[in-house]
C-alpha positions as CSV (number, residue, x, y, z in Angstrom):
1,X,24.3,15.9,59.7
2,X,21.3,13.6,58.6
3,X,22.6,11.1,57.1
4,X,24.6,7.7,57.5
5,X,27.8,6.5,56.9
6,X,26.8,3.8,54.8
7,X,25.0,6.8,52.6
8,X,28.3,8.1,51.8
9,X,30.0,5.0,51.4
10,X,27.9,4.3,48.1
11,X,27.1,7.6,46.6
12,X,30.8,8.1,46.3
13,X,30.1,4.0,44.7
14,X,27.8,5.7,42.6
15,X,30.2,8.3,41.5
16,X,33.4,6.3,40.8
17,X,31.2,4.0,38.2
18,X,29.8,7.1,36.5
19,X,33.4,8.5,36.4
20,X,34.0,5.4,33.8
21,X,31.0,5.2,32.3
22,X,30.6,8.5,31.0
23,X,33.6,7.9,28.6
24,X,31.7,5.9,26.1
25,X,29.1,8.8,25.7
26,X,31.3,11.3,25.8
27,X,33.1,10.3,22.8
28,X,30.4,10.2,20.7
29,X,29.8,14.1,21.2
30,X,33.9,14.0,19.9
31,X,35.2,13.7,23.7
32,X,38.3,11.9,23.4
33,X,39.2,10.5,26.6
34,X,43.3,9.9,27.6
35,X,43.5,8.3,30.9
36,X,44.2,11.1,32.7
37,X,41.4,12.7,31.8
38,X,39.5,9.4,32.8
39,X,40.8,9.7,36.4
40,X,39.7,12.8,36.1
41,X,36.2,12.3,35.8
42,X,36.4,9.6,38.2
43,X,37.6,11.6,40.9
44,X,35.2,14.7,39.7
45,X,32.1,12.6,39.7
46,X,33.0,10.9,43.2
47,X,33.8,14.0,44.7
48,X,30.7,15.6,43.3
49,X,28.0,13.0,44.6
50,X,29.5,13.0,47.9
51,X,28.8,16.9,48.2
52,X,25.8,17.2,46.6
53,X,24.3,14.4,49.0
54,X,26.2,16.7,51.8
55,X,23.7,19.5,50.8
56,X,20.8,17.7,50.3
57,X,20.8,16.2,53.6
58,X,21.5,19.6,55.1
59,X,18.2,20.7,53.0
60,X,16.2,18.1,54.3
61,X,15.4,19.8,57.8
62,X,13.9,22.0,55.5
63,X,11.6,19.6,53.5
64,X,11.9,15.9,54.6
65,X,12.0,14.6,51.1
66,X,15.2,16.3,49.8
67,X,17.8,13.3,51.2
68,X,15.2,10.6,49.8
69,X,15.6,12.8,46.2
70,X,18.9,13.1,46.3
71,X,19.3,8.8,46.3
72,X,17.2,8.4,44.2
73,X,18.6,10.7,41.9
74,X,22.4,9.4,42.5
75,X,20.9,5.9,41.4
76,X,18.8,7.3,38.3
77,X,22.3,8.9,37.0
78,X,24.3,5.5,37.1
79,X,20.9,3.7,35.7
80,X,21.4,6.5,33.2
81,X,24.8,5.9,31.9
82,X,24.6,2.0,32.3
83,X,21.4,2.9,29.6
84,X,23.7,5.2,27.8
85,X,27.3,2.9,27.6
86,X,25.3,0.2,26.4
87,X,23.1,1.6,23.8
88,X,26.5,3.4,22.8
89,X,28.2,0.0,22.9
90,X,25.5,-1.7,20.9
91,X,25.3,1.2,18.3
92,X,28.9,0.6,17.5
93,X,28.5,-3.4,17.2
94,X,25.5,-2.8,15.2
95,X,26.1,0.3,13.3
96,X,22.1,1.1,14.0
97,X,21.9,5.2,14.7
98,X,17.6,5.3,13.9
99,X,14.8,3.4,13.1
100,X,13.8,0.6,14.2
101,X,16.7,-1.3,15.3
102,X,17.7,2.2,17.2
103,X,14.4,2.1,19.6
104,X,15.0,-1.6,20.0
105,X,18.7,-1.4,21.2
106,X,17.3,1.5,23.4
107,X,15.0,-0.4,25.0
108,X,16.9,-3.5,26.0
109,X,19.5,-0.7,27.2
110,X,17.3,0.8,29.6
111,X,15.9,-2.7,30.6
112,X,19.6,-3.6,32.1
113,X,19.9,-0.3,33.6
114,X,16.4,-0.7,35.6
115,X,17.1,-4.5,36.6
116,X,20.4,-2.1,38.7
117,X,17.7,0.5,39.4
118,X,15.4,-2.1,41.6
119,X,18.1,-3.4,43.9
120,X,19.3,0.3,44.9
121,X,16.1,2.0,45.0
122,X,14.8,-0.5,47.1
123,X,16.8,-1.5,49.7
124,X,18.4,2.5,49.7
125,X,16.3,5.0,48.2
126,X,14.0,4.0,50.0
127,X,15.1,2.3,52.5
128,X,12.6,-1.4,52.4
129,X,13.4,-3.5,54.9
130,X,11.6,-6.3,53.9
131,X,12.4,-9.5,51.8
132,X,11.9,-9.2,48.1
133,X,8.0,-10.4,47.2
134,X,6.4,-11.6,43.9
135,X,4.0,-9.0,44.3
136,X,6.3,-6.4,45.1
137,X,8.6,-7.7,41.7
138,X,5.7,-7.8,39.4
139,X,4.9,-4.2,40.5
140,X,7.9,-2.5,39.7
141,X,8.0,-5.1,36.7
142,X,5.1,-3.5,35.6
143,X,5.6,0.3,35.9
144,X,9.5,0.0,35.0
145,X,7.9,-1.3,31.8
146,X,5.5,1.3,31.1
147,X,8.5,3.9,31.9
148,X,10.5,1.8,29.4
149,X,8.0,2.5,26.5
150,X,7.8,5.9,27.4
151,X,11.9,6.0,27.7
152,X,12.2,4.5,23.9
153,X,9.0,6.4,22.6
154,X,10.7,9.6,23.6
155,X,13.9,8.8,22.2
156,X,12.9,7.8,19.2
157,X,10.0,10.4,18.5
158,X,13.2,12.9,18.7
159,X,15.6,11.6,16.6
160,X,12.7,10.9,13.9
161,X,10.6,14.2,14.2
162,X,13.2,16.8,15.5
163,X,16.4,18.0,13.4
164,X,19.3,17.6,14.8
165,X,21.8,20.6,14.7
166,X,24.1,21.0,11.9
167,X,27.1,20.6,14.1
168,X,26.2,17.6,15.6
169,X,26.4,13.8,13.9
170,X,23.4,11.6,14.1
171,X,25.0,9.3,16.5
172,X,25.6,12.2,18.7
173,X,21.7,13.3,18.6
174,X,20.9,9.6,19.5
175,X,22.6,10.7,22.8
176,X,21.0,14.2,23.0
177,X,17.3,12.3,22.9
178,X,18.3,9.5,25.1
179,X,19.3,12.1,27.6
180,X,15.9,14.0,27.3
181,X,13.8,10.4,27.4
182,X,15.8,9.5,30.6
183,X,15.0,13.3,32.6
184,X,11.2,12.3,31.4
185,X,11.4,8.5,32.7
186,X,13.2,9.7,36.1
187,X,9.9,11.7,37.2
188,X,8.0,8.9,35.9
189,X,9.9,6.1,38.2
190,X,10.1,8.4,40.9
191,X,6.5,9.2,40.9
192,X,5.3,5.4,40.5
193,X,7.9,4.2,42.4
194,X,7.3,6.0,45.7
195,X,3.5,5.6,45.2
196,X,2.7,2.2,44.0
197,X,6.0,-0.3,44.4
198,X,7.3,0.4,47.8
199,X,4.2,2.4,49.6
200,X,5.2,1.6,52.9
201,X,8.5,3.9,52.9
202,X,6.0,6.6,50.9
203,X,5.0,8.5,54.1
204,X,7.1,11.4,55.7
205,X,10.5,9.3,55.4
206,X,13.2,12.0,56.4
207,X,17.2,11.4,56.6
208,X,17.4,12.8,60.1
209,X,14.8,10.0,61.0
210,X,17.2,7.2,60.2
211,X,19.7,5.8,63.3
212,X,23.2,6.1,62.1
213,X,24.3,2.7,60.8
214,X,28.2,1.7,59.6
């Protein structure tokens, strides 16, 4: 199979955080989370990243860019519910569901999830294998910025201009567009990342080219 140990070793990582981080969303769509069902989604989310990175390494001797998707896409999920526990956090310390205050909280959420987001995409998604550089810091400084504008001016163009469903409280739609402006910011960082912040992994990099590591 094309991929590594060490591969396994932290998407099921990956999987056990989101297991627990997805509470704190969850209850504001009205999830109410006993500890049972917490292990529950812990075991459910570790399980599940640890087969779908099983089949997307299998699809890679197909296209040699489904392996490097499928990491990057493990990381952009926890990113996305670091964003999402702490903007729910912060909304409940601050009582601040729209507005201003709401795209500002959103922001400095996001921020802490991509200050995660360079350490794994680098030195896993993409597999660098050189030190950390100024140059190479200020880059992904400067498009994880631009993505995090674009993250909070989604978000909050939603919740200001679209309706939110009857059924559904405000703080619940707060989730429903931070969900939406994080699918639009993934292709973004994905994009930019692969392009312009680590360029020298941006060729043909396929799983099955990788030597097995422990």
């Amino acid at each position: 199979m094309p991929h590594a140990k060490k591969d396994l070793w932290l998407v099921s990582t990956i999987g056990f955080s989101v297991g627990w981080l997805v509470i704190l969303p969850a209850e504001s769509f009205g999830v109410h989370f006993t500890f049972a069902l917490g292990v529950l989604s812990v075991l459910g989310f570790t399980a599940f990243s640890v087969a779908a990175l099983l089949a997307l390494s299998a699809l890679d001797r197909f296209w040699p860019h489904f392996f490097e998707i499928g990491k990057f896409a493990a990381v952009g999920t926890l990113n996305s519910f670091i964003d999402l526990t702490i903007m729910n956090a912060l909304i409940l310390a601050t009582g601040a569901t729209a507005g201003l205050w709401f795209a500002v909280i959103k922001w400095g959420a996001f921020v802490i999830g991509c200050v995660n987001s360079y350490f794994w995409n680098k030195f896993w998604t993409f597999e660098s294998r050189v030190p950390v550089t100024l140059k190479e810091s200020w880059r992904f400084t400067l498009f994880t910025a631009a993505g995090a504008v674009l993250n909070a001016f989604v978000a909050y163009a939603i919740v200001a201009y679209v309706r939110p469903p009857a059924s559904l409280s405000l703080h619940g739609w707060d989730n429903v567009a931070a969900v939406a402006a994080i699918f639009v910011n993934m292709v973004w960082n994905f994009l930019t990342y692969r392009r312009f912040v680590f360029p020298r992994l941006a060729g043909p990099v396929s799983a099955r080219d990788l030597q097995p590591y422990e």
